[in-house]
TIVO-2410 file (N, C-alpha, C; in nm, 3 decimals):
# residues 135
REC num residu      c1      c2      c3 atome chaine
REC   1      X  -0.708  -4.039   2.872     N      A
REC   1      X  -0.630  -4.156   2.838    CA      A
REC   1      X  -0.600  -4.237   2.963     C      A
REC   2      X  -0.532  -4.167   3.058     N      A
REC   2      X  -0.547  -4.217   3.217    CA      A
REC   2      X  -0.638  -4.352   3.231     C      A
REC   3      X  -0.765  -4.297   3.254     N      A
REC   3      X  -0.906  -4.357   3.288    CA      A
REC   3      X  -0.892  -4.483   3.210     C      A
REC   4      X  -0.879  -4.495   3.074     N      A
REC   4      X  -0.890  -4.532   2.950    CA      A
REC   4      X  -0.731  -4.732   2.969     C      A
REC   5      X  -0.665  -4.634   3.038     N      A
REC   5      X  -0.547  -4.714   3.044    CA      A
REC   5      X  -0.571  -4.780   3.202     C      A
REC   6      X  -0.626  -4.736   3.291     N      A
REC   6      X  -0.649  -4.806   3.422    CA      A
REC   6      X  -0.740  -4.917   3.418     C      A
REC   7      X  -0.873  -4.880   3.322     N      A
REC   7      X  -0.969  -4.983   3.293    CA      A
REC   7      X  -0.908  -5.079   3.217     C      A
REC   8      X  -0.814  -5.082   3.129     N      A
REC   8      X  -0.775  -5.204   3.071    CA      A
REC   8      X  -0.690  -5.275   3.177     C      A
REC   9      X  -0.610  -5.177   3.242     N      A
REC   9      X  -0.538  -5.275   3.365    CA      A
REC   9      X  -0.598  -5.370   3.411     C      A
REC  10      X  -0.753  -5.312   3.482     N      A
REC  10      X  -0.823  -5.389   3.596    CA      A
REC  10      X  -0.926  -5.474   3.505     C      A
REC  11      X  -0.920  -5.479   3.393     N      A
REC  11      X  -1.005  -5.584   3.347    CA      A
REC  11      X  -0.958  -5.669   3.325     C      A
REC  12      X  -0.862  -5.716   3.311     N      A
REC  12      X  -0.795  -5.868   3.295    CA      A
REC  12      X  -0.743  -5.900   3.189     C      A
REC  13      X  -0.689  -5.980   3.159     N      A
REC  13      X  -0.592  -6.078   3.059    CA      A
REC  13      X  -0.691  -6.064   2.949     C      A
REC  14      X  -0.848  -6.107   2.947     N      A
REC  14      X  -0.933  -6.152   2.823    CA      A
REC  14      X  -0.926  -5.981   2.747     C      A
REC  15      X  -0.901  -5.830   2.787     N      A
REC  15      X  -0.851  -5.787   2.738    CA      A
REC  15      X  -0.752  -5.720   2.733     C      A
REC  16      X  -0.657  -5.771   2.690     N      A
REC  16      X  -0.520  -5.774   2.675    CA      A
REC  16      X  -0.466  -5.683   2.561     C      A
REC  17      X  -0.535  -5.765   2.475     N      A
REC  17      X  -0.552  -5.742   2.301    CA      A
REC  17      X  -0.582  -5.640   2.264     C      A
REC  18      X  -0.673  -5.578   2.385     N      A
REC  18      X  -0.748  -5.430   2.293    CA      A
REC  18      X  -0.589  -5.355   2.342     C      A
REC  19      X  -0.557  -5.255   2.187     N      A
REC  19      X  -0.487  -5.206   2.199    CA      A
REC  19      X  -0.550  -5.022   2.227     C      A
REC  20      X  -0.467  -4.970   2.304     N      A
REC  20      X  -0.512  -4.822   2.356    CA      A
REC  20      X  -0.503  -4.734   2.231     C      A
REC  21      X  -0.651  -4.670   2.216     N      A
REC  21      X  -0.638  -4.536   2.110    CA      A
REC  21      X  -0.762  -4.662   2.005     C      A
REC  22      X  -0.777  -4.811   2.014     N      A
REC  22      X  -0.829  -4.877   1.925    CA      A
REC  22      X  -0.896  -4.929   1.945     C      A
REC  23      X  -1.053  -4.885   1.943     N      A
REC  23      X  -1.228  -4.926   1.974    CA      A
REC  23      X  -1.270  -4.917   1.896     C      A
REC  24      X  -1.375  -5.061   1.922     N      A
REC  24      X  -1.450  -5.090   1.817    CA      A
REC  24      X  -1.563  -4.965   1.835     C      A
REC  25      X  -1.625  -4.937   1.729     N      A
REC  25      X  -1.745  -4.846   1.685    CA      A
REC  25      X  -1.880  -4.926   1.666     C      A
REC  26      X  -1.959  -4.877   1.772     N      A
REC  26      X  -2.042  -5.014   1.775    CA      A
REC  26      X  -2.177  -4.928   1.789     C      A
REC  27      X  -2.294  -5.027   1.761     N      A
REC  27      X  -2.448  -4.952   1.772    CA      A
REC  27      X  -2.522  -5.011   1.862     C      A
REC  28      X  -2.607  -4.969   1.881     N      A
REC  28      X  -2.724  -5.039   2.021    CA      A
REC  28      X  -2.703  -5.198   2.025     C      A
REC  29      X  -2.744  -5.265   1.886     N      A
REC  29      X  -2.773  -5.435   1.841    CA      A
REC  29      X  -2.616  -5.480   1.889     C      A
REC  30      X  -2.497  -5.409   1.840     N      A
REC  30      X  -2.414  -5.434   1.874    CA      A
REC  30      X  -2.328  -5.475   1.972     C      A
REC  31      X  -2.384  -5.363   2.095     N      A
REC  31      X  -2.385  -5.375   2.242    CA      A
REC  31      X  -2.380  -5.509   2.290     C      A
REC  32      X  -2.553  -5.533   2.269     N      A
REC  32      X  -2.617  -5.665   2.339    CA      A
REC  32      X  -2.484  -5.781   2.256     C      A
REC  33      X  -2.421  -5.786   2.164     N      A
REC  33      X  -2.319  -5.836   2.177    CA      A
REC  33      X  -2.184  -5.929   2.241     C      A
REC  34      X  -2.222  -6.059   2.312     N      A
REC  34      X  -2.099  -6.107   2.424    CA      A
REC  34      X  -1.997  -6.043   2.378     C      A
REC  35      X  -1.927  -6.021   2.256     N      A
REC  35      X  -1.823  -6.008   2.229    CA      A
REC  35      X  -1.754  -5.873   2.232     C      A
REC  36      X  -1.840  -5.791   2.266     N      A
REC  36      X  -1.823  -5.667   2.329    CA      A
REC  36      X  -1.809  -5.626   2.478     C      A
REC  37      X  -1.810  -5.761   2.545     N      A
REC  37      X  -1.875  -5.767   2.723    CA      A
REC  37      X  -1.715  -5.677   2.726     C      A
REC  38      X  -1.704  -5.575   2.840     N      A
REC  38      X  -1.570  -5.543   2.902    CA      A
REC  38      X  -1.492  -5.469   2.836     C      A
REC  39      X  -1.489  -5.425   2.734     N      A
REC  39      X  -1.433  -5.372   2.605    CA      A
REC  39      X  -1.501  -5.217   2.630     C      A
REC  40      X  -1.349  -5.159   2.552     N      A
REC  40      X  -1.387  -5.064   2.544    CA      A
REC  40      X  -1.429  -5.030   2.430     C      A
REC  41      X  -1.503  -4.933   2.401     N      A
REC  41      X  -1.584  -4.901   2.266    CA      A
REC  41      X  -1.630  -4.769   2.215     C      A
REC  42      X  -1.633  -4.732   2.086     N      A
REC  42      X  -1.707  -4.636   2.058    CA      A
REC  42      X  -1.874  -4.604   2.070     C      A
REC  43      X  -1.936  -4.518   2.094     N      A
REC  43      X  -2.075  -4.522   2.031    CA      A
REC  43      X  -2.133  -4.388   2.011     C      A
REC  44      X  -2.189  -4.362   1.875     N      A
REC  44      X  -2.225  -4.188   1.824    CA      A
REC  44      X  -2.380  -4.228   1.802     C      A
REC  45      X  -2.422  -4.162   1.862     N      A
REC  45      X  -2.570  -4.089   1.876    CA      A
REC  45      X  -2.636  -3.977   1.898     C      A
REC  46      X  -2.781  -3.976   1.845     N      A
REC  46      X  -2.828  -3.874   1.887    CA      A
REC  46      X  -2.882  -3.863   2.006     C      A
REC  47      X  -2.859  -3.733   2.127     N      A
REC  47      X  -2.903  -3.738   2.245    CA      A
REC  47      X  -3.015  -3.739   2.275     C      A
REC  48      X  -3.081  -3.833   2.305     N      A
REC  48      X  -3.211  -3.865   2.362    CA      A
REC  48      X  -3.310  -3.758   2.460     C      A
REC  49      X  -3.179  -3.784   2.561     N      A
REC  49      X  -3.224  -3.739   2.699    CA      A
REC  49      X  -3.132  -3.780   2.811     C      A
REC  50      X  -3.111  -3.685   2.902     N      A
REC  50      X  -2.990  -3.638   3.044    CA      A
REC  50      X  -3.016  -3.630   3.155     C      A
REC  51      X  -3.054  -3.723   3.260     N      A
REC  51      X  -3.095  -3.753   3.339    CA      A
REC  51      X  -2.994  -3.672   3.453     C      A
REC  52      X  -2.926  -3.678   3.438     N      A
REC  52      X  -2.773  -3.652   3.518    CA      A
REC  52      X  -2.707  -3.700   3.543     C      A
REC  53      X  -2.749  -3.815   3.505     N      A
REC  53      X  -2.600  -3.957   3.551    CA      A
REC  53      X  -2.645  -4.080   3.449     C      A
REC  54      X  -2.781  -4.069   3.347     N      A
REC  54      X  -2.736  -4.135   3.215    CA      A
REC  54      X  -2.775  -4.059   3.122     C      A
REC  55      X  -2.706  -4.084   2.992     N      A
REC  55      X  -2.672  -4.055   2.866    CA      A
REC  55      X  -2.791  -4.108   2.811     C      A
REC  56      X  -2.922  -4.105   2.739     N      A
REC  56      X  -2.969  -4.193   2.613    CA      A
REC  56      X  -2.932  -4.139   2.468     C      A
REC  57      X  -2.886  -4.239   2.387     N      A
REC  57      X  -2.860  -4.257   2.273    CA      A
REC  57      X  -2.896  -4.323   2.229     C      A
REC  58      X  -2.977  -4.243   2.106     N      A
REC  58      X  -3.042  -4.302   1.967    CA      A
REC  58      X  -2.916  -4.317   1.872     C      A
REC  59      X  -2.872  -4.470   1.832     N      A
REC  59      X  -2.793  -4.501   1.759    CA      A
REC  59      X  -2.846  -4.551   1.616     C      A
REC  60      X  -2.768  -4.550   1.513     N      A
REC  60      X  -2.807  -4.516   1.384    CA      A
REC  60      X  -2.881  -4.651   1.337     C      A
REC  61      X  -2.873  -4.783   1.445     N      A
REC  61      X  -2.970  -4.828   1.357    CA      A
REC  61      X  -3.101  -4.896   1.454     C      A
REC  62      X  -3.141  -4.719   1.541     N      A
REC  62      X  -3.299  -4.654   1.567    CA      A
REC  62      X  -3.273  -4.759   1.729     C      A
REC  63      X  -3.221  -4.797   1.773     N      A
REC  63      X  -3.186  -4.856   1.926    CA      A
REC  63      X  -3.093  -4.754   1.997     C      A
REC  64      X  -3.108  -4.777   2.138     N      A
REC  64      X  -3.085  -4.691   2.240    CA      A
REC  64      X  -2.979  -4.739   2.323     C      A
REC  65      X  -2.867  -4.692   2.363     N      A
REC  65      X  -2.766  -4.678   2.462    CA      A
REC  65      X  -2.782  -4.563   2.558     C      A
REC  66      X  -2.770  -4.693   2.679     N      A
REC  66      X  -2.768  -4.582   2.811    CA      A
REC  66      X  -2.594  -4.571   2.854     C      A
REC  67      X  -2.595  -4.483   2.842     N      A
REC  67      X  -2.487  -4.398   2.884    CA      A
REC  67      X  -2.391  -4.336   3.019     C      A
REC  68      X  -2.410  -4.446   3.084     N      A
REC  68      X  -2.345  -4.405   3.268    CA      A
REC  68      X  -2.271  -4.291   3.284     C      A
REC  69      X  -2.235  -4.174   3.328     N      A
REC  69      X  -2.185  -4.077   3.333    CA      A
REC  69      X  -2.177  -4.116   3.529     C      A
REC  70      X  -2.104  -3.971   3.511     N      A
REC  70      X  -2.061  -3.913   3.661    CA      A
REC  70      X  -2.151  -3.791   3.714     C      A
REC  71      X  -2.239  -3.745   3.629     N      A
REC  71      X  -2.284  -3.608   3.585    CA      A
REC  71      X  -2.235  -3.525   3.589     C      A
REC  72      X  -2.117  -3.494   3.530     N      A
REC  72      X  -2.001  -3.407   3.512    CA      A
REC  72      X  -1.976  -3.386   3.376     C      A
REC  73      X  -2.098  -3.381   3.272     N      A
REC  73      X  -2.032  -3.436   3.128    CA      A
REC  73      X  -1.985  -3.265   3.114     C      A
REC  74      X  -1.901  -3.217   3.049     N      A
REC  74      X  -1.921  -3.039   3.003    CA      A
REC  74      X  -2.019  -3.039   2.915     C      A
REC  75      X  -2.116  -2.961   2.936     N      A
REC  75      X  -2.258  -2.888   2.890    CA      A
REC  75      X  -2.173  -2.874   2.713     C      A
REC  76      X  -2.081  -2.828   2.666     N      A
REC  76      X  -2.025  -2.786   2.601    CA      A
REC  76      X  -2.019  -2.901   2.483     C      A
REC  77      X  -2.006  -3.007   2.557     N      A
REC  77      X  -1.930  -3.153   2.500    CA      A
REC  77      X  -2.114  -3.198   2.411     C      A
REC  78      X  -2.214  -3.151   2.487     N      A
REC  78      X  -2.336  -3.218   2.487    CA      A
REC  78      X  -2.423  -3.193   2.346     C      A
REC  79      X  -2.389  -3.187   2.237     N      A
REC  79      X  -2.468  -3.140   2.101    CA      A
REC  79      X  -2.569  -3.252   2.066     C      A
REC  80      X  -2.637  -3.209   1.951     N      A
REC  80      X  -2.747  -3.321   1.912    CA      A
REC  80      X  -2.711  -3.436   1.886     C      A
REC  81      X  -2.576  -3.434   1.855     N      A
REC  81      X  -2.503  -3.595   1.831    CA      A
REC  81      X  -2.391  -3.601   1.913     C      A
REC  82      X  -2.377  -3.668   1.927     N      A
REC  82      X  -2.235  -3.734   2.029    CA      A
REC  82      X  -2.127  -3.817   2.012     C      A
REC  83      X  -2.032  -3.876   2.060     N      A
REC  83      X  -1.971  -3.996   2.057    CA      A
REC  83      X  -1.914  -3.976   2.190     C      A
REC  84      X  -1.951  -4.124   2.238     N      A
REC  84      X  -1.920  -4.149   2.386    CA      A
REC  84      X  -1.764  -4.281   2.347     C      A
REC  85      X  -1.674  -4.277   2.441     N      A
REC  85      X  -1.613  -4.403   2.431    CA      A
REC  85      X  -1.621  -4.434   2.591     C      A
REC  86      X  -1.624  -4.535   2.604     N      A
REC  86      X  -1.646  -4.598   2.744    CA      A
REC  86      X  -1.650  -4.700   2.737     C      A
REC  87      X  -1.651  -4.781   2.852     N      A
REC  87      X  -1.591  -4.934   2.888    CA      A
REC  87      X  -1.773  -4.984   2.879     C      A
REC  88      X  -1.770  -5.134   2.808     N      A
REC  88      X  -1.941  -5.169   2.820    CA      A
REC  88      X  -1.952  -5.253   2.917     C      A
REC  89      X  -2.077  -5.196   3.021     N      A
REC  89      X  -2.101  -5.286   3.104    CA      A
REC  89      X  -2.248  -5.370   3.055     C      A
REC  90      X  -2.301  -5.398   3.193     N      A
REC  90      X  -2.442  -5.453   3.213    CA      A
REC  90      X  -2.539  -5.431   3.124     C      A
REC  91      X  -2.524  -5.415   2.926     N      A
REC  91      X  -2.618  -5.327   2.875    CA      A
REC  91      X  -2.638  -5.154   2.899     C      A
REC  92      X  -2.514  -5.139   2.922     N      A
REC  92      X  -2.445  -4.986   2.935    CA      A
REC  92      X  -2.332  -4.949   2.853     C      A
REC  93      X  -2.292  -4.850   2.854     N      A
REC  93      X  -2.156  -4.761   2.804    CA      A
REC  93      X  -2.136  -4.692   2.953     C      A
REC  94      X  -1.988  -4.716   3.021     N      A
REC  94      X  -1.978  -4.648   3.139    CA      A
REC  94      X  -1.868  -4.534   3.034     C      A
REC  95      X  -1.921  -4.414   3.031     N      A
REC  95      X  -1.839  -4.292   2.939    CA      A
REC  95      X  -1.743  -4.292   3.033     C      A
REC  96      X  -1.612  -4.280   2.900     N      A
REC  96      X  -1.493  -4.217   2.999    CA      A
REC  96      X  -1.513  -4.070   2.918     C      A
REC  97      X  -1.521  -4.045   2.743     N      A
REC  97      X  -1.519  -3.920   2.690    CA      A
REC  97      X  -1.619  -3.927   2.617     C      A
REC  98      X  -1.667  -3.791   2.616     N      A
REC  98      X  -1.739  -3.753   2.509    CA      A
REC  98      X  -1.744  -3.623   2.402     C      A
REC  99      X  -1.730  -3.641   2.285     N      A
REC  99      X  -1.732  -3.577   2.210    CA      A
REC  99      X  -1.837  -3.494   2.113     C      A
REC 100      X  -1.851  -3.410   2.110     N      A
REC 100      X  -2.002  -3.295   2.056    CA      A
REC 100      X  -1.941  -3.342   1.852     C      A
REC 101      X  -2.040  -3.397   1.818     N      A
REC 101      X  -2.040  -3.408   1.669    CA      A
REC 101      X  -2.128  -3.301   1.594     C      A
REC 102      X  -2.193  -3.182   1.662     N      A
REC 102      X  -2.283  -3.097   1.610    CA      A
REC 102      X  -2.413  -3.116   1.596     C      A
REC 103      X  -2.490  -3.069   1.517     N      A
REC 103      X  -2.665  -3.087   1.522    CA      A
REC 103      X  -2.669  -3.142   1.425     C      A
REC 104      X  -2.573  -3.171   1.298     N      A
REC 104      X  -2.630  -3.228   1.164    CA      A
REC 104      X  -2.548  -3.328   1.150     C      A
REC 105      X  -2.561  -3.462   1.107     N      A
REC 105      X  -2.471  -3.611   1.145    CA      A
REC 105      X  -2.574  -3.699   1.094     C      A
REC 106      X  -2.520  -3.776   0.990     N      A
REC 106      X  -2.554  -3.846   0.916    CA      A
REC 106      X  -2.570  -3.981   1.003     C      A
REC 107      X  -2.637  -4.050   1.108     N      A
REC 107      X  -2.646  -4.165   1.170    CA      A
REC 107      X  -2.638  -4.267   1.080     C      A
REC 108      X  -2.782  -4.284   0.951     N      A
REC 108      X  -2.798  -4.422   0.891    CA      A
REC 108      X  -2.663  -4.473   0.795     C      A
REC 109      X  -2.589  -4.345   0.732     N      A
REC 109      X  -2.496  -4.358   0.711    CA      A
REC 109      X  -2.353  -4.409   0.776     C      A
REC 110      X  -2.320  -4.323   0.868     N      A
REC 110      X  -2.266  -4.403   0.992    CA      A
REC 110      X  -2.315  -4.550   1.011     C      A
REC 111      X  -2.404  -4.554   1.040     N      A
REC 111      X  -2.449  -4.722   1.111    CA      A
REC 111      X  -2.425  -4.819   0.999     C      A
REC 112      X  -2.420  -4.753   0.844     N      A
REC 112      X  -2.403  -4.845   0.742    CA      A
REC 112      X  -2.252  -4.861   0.778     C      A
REC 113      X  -2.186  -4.755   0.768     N      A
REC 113      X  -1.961  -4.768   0.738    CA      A
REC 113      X  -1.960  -4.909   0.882     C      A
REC 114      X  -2.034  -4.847   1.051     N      A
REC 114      X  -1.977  -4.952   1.148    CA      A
REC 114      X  -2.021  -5.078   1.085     C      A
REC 115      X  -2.160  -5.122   1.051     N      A
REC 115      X  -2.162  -5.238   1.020    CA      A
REC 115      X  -2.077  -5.283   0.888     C      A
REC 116      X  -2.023  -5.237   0.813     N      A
REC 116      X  -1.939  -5.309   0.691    CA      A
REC 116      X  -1.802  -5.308   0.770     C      A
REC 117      X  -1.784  -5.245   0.916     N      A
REC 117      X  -1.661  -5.257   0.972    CA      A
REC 117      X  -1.635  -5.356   1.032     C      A
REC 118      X  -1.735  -5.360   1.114     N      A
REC 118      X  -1.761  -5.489   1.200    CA      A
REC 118      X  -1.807  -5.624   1.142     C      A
REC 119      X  -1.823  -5.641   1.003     N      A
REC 119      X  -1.909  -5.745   0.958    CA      A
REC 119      X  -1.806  -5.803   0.854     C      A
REC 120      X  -1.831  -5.773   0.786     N      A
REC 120      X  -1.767  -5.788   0.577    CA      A
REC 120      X  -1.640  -5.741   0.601     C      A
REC 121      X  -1.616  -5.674   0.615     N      A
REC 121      X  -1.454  -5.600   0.600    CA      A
REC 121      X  -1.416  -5.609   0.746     C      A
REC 122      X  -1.395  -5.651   0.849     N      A
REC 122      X  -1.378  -5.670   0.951    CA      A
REC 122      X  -1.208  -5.701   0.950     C      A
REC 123      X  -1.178  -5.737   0.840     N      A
REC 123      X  -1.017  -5.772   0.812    CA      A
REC 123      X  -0.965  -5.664   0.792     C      A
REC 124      X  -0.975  -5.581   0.735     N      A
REC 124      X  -0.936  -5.472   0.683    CA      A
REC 124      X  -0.929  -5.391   0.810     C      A
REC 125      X  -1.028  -5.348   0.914     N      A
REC 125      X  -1.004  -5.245   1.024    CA      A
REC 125      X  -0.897  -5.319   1.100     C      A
REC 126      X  -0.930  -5.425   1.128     N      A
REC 126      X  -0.913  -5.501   1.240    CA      A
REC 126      X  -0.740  -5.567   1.273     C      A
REC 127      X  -0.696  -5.608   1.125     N      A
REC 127      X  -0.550  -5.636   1.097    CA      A
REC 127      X  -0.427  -5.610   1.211     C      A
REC 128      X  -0.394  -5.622   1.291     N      A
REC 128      X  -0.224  -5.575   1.363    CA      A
REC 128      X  -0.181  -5.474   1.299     C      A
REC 129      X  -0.127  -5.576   1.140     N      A
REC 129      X  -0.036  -5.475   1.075    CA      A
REC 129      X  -0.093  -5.317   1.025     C      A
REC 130      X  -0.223  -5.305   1.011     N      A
REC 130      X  -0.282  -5.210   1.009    CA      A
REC 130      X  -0.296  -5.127   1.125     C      A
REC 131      X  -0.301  -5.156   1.226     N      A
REC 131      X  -0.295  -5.089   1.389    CA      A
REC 131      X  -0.185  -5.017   1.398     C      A
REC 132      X  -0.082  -5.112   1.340     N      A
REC 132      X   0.046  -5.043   1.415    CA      A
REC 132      X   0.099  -4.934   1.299     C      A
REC 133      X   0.036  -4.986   1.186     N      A
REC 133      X   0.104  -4.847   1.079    CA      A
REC 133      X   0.000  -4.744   1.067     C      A
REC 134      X  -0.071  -4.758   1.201     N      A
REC 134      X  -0.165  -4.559   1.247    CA      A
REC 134      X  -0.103  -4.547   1.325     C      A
REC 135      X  -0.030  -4.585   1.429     N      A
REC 135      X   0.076  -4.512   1.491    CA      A
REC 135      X   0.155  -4.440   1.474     C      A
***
């Protein structure tokens, strides 16, 4: 949370808004996104491949996120699927966490719920008054 709360410090006023604990869930197409520039974000995939200091992720709709690490991820954390949250840079995810979703994970499904989140129903996730009554 630390990490999570320093990066919003040092990114500036334009995000202000993102409230802590509340990222968007986003897919490869998504990324390339302006409106994602600096933001922090979700992204669940299947692990590609571990270079030692990037992540590839196959995201559910069949595009790839590279994954900036520290190469410190825990071996433990690392299953066939993932979810990284991290700040987006340059056509990256710089991971602050990652989470092991197991070997069996429904992606196309997933990639269907983010896009009706992010798209069509975008009111519904997205609301204040809805933010603050998950608190």
């Amino acid at each position: 949370f630390f990490l999570i709360y320093t990066f919003l410090r040092m990114a500036g006023p334009e995000n202000a808004q993102q409230e802590p604990g509340f990222y968007p869930r986003i897919n490869a197409t998504m990324l390339s996104s302006p409106a994602y520039s600096n933001m922090i974000v979700s992204v669940v995939g299947r692990v590609a491949s571990n270079d030692g200091s990037v992540l590839s992720l196959t995201t559910g709709d069949s595009g790839t996120v590279s994954v900036v690490h520290d190469g410190q991820i825990d071996p433990s954390a690392v299953t066939a699927f993932v979810e990284v949250v991290g700040a987006v840079g340059e056509g990256n995810v710089q991971q602050f966490v990652t989470r092991p979703l197991g070997d069996d994970f429904d992606l196309e499904t997933y990639d269907a719920m983010i896009t009706m989140q992010n798209e069509r129903y975008q009111g519904i996730f997205y609301q204040p008054e809805f933010a603050a009554m998950a608190k």
